[in-house]
Biopython code that builds the backbone (N, CA, C, O; Angstrom):
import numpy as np
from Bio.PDB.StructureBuilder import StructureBuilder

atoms = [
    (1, "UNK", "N", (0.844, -1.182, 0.000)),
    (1, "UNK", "CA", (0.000, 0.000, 0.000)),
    (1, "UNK", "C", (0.882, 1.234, 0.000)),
    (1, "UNK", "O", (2.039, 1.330, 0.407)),
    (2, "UNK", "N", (0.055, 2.213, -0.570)),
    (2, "UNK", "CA", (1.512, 3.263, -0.685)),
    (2, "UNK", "C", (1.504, 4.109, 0.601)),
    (2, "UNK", "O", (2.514, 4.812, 0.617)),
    (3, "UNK", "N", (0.811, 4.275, 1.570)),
    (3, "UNK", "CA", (0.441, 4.951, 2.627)),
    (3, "UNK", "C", (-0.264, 3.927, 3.665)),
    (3, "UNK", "O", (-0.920, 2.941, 3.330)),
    (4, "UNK", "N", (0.006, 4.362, 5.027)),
    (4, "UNK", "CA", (-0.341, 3.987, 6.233)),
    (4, "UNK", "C", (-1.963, 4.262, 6.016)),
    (4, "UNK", "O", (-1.777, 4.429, 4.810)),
    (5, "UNK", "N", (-3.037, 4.405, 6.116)),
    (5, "UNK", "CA", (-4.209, 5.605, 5.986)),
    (5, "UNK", "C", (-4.763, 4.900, 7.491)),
    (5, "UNK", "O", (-4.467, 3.743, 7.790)),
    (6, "UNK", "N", (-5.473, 5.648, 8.235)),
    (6, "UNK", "CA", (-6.218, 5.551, 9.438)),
    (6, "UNK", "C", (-7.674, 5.104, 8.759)),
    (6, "UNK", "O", (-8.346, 5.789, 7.987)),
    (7, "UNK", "N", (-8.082, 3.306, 9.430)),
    (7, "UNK", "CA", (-8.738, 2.956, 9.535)),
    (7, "UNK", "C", (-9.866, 2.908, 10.218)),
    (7, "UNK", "O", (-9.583, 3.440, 11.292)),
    (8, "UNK", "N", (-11.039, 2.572, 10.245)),
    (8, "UNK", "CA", (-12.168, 2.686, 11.364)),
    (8, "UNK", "C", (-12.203, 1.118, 11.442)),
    (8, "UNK", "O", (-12.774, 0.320, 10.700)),
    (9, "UNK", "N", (-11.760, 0.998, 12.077)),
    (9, "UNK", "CA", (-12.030, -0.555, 12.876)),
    (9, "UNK", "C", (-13.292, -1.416, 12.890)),
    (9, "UNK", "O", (-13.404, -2.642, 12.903)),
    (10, "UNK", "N", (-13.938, -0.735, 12.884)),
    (10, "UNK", "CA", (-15.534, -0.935, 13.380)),
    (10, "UNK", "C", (-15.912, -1.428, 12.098)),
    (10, "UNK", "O", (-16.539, -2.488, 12.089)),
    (11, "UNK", "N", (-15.615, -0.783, 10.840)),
    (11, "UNK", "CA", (-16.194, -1.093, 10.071)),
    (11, "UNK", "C", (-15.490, -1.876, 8.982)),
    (11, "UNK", "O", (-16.004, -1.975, 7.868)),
    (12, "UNK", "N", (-14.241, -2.474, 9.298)),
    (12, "UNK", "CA", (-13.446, -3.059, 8.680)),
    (12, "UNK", "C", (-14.220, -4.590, 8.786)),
    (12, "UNK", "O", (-14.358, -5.099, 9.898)),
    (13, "UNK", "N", (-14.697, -5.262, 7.595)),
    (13, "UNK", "CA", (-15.186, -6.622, 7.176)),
    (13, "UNK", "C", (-13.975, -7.615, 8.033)),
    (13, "UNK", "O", (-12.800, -7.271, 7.909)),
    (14, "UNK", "N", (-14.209, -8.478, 8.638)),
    (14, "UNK", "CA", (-12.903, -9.524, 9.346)),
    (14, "UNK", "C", (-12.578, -10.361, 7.914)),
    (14, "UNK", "O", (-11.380, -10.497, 7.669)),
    (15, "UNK", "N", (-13.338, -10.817, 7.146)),
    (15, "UNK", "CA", (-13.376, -11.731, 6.245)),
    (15, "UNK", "C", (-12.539, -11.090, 5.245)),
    (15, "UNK", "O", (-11.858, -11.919, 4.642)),
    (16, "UNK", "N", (-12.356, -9.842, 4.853)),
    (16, "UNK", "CA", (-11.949, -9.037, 3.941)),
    (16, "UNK", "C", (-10.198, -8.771, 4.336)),
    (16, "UNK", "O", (-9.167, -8.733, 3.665)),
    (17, "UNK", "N", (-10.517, -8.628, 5.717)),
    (17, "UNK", "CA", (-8.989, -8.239, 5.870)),
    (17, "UNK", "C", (-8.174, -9.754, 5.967)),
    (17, "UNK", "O", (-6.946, -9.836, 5.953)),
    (18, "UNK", "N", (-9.092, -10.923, 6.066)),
    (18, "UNK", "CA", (-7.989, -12.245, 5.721)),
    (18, "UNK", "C", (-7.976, -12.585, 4.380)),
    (18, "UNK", "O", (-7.332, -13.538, 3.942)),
    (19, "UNK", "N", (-8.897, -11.592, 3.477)),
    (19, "UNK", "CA", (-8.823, -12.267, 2.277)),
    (19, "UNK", "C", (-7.456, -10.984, 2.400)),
    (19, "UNK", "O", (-6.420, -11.483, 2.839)),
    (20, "UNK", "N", (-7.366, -9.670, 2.120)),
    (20, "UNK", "CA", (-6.246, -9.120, 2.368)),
    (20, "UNK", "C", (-4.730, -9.462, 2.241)),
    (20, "UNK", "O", (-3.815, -9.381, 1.421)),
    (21, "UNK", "N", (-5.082, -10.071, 4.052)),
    (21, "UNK", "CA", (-3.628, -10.479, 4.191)),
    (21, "UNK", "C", (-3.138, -11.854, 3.576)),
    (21, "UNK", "O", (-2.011, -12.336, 3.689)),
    (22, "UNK", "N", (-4.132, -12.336, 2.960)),
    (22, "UNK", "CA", (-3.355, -13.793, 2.234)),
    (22, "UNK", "C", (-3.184, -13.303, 0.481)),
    (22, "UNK", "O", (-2.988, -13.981, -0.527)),
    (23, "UNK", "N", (-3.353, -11.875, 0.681)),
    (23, "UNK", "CA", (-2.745, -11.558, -1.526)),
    (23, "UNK", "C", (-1.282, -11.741, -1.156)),
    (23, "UNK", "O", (-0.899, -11.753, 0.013)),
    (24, "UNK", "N", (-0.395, -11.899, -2.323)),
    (24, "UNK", "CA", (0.454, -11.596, -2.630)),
    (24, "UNK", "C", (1.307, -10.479, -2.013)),
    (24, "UNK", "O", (0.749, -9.414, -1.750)),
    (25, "UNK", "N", (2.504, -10.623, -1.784)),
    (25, "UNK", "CA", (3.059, -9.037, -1.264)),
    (25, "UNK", "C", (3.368, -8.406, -2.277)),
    (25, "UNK", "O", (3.612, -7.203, -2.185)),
    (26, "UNK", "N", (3.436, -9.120, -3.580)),
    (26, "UNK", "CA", (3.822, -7.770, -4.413)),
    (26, "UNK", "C", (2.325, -7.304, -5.388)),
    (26, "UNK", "O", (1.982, -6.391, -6.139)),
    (27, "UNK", "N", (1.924, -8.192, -4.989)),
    (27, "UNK", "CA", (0.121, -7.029, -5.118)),
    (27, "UNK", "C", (-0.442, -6.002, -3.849)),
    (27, "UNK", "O", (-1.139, -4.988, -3.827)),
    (28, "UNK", "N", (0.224, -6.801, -2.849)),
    (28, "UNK", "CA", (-0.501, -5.894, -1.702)),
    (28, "UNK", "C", (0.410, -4.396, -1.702)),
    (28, "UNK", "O", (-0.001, -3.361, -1.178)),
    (29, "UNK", "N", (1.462, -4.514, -2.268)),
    (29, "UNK", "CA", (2.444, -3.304, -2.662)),
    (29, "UNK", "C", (2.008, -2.494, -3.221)),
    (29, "UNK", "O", (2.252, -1.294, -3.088)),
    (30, "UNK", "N", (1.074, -3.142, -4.160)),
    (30, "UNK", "CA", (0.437, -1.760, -5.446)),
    (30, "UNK", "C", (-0.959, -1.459, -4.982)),
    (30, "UNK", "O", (-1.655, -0.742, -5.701)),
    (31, "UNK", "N", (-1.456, -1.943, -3.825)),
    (31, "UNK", "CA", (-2.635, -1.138, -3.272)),
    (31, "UNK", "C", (-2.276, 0.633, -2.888)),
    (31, "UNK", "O", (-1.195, 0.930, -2.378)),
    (32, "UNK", "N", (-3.065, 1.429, -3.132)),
    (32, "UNK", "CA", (-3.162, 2.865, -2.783)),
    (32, "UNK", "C", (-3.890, 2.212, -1.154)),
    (32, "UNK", "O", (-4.099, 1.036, -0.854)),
    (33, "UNK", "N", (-4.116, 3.327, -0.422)),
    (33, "UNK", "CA", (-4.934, 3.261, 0.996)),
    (33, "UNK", "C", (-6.443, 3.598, 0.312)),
    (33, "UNK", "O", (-7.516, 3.231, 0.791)),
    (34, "UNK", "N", (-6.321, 4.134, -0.532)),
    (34, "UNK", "CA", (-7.866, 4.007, -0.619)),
    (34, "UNK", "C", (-8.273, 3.145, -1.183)),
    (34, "UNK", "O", (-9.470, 3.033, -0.919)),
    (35, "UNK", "N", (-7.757, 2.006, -2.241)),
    (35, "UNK", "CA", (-8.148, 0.792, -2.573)),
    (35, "UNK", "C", (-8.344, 0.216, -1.627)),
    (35, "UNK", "O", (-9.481, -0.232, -1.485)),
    (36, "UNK", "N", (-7.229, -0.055, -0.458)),
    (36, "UNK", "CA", (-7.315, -1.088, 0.336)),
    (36, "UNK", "C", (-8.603, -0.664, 1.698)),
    (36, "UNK", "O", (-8.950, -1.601, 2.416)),
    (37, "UNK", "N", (-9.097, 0.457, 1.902)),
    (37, "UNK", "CA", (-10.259, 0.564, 2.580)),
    (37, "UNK", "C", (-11.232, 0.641, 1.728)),
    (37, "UNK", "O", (-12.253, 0.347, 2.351)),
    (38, "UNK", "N", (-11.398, 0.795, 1.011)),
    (38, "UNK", "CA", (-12.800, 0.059, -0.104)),
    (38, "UNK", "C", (-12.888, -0.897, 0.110)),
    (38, "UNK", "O", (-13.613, -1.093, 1.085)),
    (39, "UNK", "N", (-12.311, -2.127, -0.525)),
    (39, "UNK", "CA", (-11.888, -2.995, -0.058)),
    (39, "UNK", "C", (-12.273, -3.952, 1.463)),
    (39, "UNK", "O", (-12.742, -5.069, 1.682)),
    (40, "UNK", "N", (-11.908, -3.108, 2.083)),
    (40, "UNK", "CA", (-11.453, -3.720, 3.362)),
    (40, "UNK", "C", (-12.582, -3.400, 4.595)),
    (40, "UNK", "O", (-12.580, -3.819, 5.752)),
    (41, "UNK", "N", (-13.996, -2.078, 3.591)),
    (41, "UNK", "CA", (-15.636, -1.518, 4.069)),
    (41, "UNK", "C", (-16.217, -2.175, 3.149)),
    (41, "UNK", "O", (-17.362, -1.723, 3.166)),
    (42, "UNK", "N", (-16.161, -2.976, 2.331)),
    (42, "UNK", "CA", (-16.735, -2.977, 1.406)),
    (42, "UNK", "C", (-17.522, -2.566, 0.308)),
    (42, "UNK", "O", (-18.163, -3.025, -0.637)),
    (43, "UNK", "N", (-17.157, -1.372, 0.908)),
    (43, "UNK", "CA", (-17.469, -0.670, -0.665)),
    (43, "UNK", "C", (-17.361, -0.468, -1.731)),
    (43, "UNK", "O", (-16.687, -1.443, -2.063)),
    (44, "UNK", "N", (-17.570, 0.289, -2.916)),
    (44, "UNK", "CA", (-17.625, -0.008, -4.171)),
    (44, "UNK", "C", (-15.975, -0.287, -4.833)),
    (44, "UNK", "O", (-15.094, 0.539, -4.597)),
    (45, "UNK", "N", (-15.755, -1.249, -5.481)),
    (45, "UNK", "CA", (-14.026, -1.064, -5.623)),
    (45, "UNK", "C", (-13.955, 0.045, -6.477)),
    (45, "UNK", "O", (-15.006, 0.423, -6.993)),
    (46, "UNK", "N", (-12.528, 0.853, -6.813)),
    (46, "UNK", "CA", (-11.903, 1.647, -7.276)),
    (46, "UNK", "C", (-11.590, 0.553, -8.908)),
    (46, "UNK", "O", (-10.978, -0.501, -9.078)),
    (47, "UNK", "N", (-12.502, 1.633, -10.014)),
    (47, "UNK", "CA", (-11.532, 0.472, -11.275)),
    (47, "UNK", "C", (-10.294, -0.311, -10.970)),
    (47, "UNK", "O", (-10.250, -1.538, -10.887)),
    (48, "UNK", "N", (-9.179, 0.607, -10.792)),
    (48, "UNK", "CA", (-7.742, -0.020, -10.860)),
    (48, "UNK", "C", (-7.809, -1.157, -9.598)),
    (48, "UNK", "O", (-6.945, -2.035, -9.594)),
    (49, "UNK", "N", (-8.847, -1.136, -8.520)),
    (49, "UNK", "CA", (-8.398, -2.170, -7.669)),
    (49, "UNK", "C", (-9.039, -3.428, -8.691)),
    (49, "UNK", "O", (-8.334, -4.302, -9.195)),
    (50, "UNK", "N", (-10.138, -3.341, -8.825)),
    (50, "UNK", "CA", (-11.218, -4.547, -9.760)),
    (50, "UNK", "C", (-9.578, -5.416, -10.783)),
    (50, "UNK", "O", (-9.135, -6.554, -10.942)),
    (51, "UNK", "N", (-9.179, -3.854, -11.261)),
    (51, "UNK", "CA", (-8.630, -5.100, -12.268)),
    (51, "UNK", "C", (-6.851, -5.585, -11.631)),
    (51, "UNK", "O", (-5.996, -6.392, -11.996)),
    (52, "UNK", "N", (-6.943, -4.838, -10.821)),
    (52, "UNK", "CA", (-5.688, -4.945, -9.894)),
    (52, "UNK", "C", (-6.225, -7.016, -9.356)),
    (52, "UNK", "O", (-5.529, -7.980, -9.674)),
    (53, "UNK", "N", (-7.159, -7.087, -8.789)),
    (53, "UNK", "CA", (-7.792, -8.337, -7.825)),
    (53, "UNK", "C", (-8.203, -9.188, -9.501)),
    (53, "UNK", "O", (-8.069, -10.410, -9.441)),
    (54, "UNK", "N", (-8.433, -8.912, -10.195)),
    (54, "UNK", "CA", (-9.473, -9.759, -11.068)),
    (54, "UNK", "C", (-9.082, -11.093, -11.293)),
    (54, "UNK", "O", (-9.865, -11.908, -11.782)),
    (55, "UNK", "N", (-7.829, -11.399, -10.945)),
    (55, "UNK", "CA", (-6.875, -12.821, -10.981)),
    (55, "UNK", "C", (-7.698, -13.628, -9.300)),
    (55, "UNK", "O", (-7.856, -14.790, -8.923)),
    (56, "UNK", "N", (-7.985, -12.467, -8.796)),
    (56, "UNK", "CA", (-8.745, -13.253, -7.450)),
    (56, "UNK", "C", (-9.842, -13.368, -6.787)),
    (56, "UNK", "O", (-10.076, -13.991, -5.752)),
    (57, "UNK", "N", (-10.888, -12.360, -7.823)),
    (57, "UNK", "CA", (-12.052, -12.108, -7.409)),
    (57, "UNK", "C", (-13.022, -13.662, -7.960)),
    (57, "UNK", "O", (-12.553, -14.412, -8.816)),
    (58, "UNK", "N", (-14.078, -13.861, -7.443)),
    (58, "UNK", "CA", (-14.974, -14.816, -7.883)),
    (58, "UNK", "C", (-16.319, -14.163, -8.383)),
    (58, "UNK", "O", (-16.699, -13.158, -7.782)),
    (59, "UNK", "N", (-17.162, -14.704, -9.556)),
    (59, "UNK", "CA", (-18.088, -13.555, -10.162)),
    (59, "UNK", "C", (-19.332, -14.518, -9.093)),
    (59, "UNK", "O", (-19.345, -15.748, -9.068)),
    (60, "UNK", "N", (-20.022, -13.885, -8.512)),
    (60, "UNK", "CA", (-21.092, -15.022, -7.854)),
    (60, "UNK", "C", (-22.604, -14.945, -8.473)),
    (60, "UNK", "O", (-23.646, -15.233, -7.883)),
    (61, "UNK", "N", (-22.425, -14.398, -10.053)),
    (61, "UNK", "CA", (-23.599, -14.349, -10.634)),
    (61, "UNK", "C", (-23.463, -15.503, -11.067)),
    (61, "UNK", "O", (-24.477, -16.159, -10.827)),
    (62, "UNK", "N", (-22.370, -16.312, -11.812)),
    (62, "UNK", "CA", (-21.923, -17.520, -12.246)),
    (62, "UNK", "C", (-22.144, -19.104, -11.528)),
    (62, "UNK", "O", (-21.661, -20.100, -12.068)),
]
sb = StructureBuilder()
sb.init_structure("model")
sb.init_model(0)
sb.init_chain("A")
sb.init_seg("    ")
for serial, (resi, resn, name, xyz) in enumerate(atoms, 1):
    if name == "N":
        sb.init_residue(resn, " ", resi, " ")
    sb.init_atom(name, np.array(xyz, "f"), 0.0, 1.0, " ", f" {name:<3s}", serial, name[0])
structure = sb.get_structure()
């Protein structure tokens, strides 16, 4: 990530931050802080994260 950014705890998904910490380190490198709290609230991803993850995302319309 390129920055530390201050998280809200509260609203950090648990499931999200182990999917998180089990990427890659040299993907978790090219997270911005605001990808990785999108992400990590689940909120809407940032394009560049979508196609940043797309090697790891699952489509669950499929």
């Amino acid at each position: 990530m390129d920055h530390k950014a201050l998280l809200d705890k509260d609203k950090i998904i648990p499931e999200r931050m182990a999917v998180l910490k089990s990427l890659p380190m040299e993907l978790k490198q090219q997270l911005t802080g605001e990808e990785a709290q999108a992400f990590l609230y689940g909120d809407e991803l940032p394009p560049g994260l979508a196609e940043k993850l797309k090697d790891y995302l699952v489509d669950e319309d499929t």
